[in-house]
C-alpha positions in Angstrom: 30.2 42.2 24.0 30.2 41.0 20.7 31.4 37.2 19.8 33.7 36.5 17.5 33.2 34.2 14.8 36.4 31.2 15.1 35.8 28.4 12.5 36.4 25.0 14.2 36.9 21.8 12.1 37.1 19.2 15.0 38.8 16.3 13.8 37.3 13.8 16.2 33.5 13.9 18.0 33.3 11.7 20.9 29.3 11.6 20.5 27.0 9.1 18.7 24.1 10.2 16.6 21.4 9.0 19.5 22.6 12.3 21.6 21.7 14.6 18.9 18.3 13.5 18.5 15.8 15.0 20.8 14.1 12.8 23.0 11.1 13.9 21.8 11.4 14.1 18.3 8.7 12.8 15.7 11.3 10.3 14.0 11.5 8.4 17.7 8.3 6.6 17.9 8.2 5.5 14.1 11.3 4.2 14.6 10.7 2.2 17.5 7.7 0.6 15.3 9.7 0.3 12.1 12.5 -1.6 13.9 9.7 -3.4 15.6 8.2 -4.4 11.8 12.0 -5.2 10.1 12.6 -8.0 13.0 9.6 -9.8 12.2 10.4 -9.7 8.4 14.1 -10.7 9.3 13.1 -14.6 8.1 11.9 -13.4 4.8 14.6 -11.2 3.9 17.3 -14.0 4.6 15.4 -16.1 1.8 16.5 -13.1 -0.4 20.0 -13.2 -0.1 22.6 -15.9 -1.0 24.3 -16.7 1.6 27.4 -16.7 0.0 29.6 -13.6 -1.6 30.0 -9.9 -0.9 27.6 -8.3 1.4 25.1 -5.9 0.0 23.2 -3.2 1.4 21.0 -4.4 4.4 17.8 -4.5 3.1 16.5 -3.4 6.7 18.2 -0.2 5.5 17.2 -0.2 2.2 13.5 -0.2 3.2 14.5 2.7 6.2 15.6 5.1 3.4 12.8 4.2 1.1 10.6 5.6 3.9 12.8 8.6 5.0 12.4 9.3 1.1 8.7 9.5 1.4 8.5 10.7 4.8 10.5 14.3 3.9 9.4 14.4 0.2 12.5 13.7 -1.1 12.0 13.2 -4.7 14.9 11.0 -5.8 17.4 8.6 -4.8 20.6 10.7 -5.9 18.8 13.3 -3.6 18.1 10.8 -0.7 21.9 9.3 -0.6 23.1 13.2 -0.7 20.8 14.3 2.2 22.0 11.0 4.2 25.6 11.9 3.8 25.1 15.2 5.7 22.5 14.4 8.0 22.5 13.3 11.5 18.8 12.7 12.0 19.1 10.3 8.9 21.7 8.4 9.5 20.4 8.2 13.2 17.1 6.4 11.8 19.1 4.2 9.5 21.8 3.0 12.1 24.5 4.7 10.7 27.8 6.1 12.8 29.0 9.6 11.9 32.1 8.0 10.0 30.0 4.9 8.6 30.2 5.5 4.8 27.4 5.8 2.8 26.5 3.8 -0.2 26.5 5.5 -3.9 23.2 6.3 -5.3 23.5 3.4 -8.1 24.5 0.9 -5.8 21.4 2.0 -3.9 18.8 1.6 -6.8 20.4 -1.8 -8.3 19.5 -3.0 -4.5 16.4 -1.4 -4.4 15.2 -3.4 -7.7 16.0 -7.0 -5.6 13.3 -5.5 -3.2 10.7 -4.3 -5.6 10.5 -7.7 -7.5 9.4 -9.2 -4.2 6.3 -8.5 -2.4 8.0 -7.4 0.8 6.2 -3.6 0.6 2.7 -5.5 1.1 4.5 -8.0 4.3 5.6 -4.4 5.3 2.7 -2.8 5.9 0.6 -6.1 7.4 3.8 -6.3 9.8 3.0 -2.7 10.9 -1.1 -3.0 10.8 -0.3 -6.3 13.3 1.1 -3.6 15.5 -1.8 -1.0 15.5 -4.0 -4.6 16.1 -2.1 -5.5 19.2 -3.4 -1.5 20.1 -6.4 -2.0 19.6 -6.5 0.7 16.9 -8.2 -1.4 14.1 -11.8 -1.5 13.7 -12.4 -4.8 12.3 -16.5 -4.5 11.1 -16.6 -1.5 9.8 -14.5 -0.3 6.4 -14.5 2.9 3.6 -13.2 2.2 0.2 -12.3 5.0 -2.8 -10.1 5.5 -5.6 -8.2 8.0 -7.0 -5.9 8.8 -10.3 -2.3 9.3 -10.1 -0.7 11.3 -12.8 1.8 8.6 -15.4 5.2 10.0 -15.8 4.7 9.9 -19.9 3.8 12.8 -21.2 0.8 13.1 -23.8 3.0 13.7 -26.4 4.4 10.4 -25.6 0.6 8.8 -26.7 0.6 7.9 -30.4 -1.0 5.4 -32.6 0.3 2.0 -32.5 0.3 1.7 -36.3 2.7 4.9 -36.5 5.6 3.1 -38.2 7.6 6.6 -38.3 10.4 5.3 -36.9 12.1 9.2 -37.7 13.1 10.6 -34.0 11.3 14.3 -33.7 13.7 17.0 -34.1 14.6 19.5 -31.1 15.1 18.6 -27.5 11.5 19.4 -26.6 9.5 19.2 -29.7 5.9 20.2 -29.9 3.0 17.6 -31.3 -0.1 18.9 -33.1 -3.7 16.6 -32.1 -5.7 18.7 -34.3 -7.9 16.3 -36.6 -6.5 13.2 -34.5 -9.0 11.3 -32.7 -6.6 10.2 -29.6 -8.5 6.8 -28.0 -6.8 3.5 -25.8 -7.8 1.5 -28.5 -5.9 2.4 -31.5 -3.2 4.3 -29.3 -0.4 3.7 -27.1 2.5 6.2 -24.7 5.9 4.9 -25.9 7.3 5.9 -22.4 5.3 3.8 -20.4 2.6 1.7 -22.5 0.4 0.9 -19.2 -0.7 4.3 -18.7 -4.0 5.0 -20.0 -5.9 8.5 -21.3 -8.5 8.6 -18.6 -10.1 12.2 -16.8 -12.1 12.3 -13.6 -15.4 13.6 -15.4 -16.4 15.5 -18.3 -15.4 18.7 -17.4 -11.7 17.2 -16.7 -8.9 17.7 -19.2 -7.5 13.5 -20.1 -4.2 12.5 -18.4 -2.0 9.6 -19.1 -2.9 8.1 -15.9 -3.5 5.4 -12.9 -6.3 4.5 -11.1 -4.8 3.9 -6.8 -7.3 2.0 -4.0 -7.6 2.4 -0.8 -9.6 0.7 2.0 -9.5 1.9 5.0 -10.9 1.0 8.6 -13.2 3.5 10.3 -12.3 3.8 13.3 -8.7 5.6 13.1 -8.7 5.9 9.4 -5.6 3.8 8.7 -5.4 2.2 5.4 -5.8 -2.1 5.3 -4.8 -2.4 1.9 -3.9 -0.5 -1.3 -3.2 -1.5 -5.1 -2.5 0.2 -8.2 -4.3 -0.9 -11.5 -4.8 0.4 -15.1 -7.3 3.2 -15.5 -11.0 2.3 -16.8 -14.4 3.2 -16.0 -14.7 -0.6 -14.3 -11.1 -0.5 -12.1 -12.7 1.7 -9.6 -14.9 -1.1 -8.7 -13.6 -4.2 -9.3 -10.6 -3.5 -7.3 -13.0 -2.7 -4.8 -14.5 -6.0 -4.7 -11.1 -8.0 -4.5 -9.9 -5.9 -1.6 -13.1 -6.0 0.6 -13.3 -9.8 0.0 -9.8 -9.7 2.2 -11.6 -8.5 5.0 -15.0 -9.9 4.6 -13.9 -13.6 6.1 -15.6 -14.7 9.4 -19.4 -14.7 10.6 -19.8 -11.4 11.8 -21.4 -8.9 9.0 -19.1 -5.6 8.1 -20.0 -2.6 6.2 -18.5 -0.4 3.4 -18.7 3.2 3.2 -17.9 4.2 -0.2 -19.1 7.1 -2.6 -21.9 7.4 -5.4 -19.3 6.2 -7.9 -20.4 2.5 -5.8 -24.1 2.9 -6.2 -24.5 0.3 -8.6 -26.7 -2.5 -8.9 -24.1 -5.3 -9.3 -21.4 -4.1 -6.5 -24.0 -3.7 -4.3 -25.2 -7.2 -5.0 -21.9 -8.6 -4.7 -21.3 -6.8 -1.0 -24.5 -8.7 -0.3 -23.2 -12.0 -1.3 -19.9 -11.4 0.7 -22.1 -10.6 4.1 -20.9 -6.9 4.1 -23.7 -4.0 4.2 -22.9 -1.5 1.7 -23.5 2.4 2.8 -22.6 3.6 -0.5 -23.6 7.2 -1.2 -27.3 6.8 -3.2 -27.0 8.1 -6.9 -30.9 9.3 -7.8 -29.4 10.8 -11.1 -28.6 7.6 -12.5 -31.2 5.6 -14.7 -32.9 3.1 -12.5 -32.3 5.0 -9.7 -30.3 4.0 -6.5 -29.7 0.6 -6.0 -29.5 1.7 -1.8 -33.0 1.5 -0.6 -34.7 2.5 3.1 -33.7 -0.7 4.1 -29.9 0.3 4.5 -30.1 4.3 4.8 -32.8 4.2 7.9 -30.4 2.5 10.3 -27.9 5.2 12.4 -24.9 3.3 11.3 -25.6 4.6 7.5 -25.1 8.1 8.5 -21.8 7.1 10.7 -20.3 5.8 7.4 -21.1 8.4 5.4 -19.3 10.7 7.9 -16.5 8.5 8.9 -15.7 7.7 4.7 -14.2 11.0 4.1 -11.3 10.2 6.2 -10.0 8.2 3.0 -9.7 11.5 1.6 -7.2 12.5 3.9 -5.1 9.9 3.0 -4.8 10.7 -0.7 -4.8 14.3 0.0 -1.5 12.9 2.3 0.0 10.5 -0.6 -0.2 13.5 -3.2 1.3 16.0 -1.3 3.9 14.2 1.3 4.2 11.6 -0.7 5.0 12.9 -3.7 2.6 10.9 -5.9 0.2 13.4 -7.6 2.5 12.6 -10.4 4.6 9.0 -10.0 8.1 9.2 -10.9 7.7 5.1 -11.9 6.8 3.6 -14.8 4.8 0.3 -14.8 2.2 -0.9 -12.8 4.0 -3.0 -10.7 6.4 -0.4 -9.4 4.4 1.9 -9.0 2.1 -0.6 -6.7 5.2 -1.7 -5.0 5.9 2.0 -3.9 2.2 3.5 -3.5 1.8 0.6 -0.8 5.5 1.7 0.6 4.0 5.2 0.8 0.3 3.8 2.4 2.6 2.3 5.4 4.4 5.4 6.1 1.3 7.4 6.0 0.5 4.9 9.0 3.2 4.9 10.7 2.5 8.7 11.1 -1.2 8.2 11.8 -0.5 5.6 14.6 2.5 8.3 16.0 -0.4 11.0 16.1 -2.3 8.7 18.1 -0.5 8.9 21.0 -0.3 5.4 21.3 4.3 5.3 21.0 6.1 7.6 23.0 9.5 5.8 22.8 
């Protein structure tokens, strides 16, 4: 017998969000760690706020829709307040009743600015790694660092010289820019969108971007990231960056190593791994003059070729922030918000890796 279709606005629902989330749903365990994370950063968030006036947004919310944003590639905020309106799953992770109202998407961003000029996105992540710790998920000897580029918002037509005083607007919405003749370098030129992105390219066959250079350093046992930053592109960032984040993890008496790639072999990172007691299994570079400054002393030993294997993992991760995450191309301008959400991004991406684990069922 066929059924009938009857349209049926109910005007009350005796139910709470809880019962229409699956028990085992993938949202469940991150939750339970994210909730887990907030409470421990409850002290530093009431330094934030006055404690006088008109209630904002929570910021234990503020950071739980931040996350949702990255977790379903949701690629802005007038997008994510829509999708939270509507959806039960979301407003399940955020705490939210069915009839709870929902803030606007302005109100949402002016909040999200008080956030981003703090460093909670970095106390974020160490409150999460302190849970994979407690799991015993961390490695804490052996390490892989790499860097990447991230796409700049600004447009090359955007790059000009600094000393272009045409202060004339180009006519048409979408005007074209001829280059022929002009010799485009950081030096002499600048993007008026967003002046901290730099012309950079990933090798000589590679078209220039206005661009970023992202860091990573990850542990090598599950591959979860320890620490992230966002810098200015050069030929030097790659490596200097390198050297600041490997020094976090280099305290105490027992010797790590780094697994990194050729772009490491040279003669003064590997001599300052040296100095910081951590054994560097970069990836030897015989095409570079002088040859590799990795000798038989560090490439005989087993635990070379472990590194070598276990280092590509990084990979994974930035193959993970470009797609899921939604930062092949950063919708930010400015290194410091960008930073501020690449590392927002880094903790989600381990707050799936430690739910793949198996290690949360709640």
């Amino acid at each position: 017998m066929r059924g009938l279709e009857q349209q049926s606005d109910a005007l009350f629902v005796y139910l709470s969000p809880e019962s229409f989330v699956p028990k085992d749903h993938p949202l469940r365990p991150i939750r339970h760690m994210v909730d887990a994370a907030l409470e421990n950063l409850s002290p530093v968030f009431s330094k934030m706020y006055s404690h006088t006036g008109r209630p904002s947004i929570p910021p234990e919310r503020l950071l739980k829709a931040m996350l949702l944003q990255v977790l379903y590639s949701i690629p802005s905020n007038v997008k994510l307040v829509e999708q939270i309106h509507f959806s039960i799953l979301f407003r399940w992770f955020l705490g939210l009743g069915l009839d709870d109202p929902v803030w606007d998407n302005s109100s949402f961003s002016t909040n999200q600015e008080r956030l981003i000029e703090t460093d909670v996105a970095t106390q974020f992540l160490e409150a999460v790694l302190d849970q994979a710790k407690c799991k015993k998920l961390l490695s804490k000897d052996h390490f892989s660092v790499d860097g990447t580029l991230i796409q700049s918002w600004a447009s090359i037509k955007s790059f000009k010289s600094r000393d272009d005083d045409d202060g004339q607007p180009p006519a048409g919405k979408n005007p074209g820019r001829d280059f022929q003749g002009e010799k485009l370098s950081n030096e002499t030129h600048a993007s008026t969108t967003d002046p901290e992105a730099k012309l950079y390219r990933k090798g000589i066959n590679h078209e220039p971007r206005l661009s970023f250079a992202a860091h990573l350093l990850t542990e090598n046992r599950h591959g979860l990231v320890m620490a992230s930053r966002v810098t200015i592109a050069d030929g030097f960032a790659e490596r200097e960056t390198a050297k600041s984040l490997i020094a976090k993890v280099a305290s105490g008496t027992r010797r790590k190593t780094i697994a990194a790639d050729r772009n490491y072999d040279t003669h003064d990172f590997v001599r300052t791994m040296r100095a910081l007691k951590v054994t560097p299994h970069v990836t030897q570079n015989h095409k570079k003059k002088g040859g590799s400054s990795i000798d038989g002393r560090t490439t005989r030993h087993d635990g070379y070729g472990v590194s070598q294997t276990f280092r590509k993992r990084i990979e994974e991760v930035f193959g993970w922030l470009k797609t899921v995450g939604l930062f092949r191309k950063t919708r930010y301008r400015g290194v410091r918000k960008i930073d501020w959400h690449f590392t927002l991004a880094v903790t989600a991406y381990n707050l799936v890796r430690m739910r793949n684990l198996g290690v949360y069922t709640t």
